[in-house]
N, C-alpha and C positions, 0 to 999 in steps of 0.2 A: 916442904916444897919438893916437888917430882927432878928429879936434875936429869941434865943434858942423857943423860948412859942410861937410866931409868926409860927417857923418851923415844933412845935408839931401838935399845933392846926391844922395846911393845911396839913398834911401827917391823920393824923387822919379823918379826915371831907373825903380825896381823896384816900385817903389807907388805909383803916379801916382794914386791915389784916396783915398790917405791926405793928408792934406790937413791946415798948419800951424795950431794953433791959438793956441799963445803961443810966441814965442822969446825970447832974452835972449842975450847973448855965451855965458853957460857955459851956458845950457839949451835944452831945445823939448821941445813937444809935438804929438802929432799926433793926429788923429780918422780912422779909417777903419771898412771894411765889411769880414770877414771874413766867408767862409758855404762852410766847407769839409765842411758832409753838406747843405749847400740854406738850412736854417736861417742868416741872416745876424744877425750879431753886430756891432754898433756899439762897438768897443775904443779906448781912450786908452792911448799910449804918452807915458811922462815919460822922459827922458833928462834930465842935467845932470853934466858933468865936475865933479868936484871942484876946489875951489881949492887945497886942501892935501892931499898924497896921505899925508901920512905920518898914520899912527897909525888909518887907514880899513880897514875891513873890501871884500872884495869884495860881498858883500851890500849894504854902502852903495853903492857905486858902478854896480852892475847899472841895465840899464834897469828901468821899472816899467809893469805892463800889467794893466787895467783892463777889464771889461767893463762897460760902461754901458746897454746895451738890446740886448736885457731885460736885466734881473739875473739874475744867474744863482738858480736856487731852491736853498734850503735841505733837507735831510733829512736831519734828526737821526737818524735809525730808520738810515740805510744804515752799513754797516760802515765804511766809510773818513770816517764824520763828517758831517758837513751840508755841506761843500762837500771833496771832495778836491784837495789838493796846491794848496792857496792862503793866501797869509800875509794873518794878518787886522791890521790897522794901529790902531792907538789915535785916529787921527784920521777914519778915514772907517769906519763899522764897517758898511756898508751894501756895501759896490762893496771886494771884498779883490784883493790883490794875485795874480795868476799865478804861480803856481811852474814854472816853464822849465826850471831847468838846475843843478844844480848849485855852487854857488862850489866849494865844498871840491876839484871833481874837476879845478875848472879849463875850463869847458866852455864858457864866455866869460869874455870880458876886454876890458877900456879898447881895447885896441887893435880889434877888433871892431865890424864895421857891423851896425848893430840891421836891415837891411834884410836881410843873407845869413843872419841868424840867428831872432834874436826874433820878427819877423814870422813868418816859419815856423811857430816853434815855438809860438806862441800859435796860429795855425791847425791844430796839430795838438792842441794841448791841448783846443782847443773841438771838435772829433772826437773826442774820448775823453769829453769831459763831455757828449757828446751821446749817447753808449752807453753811458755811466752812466747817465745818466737814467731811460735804458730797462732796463738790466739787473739796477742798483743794485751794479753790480762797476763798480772800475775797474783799465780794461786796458791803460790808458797807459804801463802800468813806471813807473822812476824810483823816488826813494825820497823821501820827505818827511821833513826834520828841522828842528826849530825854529829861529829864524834864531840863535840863540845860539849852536848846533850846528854854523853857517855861517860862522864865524870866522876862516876864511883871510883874511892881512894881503894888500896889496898889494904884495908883490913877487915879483919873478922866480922862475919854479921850479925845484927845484932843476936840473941839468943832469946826464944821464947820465953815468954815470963809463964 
């Protein structure tokens, strides 16, 4: 499993403008600038390993990524919902969560630097919600399924026979 100092160290070295905002032994968080069509996006990444891995979803344990300025706008009218492909949280109903990748396909995991992956992928996400905007399609692919739906347990997959 990649730990917290592992995760600084490669966000720092790969995103030297993302920049610490709380740590803890098992967590961090970070602030940066994204502006992958020009428009720059102010995004909060939460990371926190688990204490206990047993009986955890990988949807628990995923990083979580946040846009915080601007917020992202609402449109109830567009087909894919008022905001596509983001899980909305019971505690912050304002600023929802990125939908990235997958659990179920397996397309991160613990062992996983948020710096070769997440990052990216929240850069590419906020490109596709930028031609959303304008198109009111989105063309990002991927599939959105509620996190219920996202219920792979934490262990190894199977292994090719």
């Amino acid at each position: 499993m990649t730990t917290i100092d592992q995760q600084i160290e490669a966000m720092a070295e790969r995103w030297p403008g993302f920049k610490i905002i709380d740590k803890g032994a098992s967590f961090v968080e970070w602030h940066g600038i994204l502006a992958p069509d020009k428009r720059e996006h102010l995004v909060r990444v939460r990371h926190r390993i688990p204490m206990v891995l047993e009986n955890l979803t990988l949807h628990d344990a995923q990083p979580r990524v946040q846009v915080l300025k601007p917020l992202l706008e609402r449109h109830p009218d567009y087909e894919e919902g008022p905001i596509p492909h983001v899980y909305w949280s019971n505690d912050d109903k304002v600023e929802p969560y990125l939908c990235l990748f997958s659990p179920t396909l397996r397309e991160w995991d613990i062992n996983d630097l948020i710096a070769d992956t997440t990052i990216h992928w929240a850069a590419q996400w906020l490109y596709f919600y930028e031609g959303w905007l304008v198109t009111k399609k989105w063309r990002g692919g991927g599939r959105h399924v509620s996190p219920n739906e996202e219920e792979k347990r934490l262990e190894p997959a199977a292994s090719p026979i």
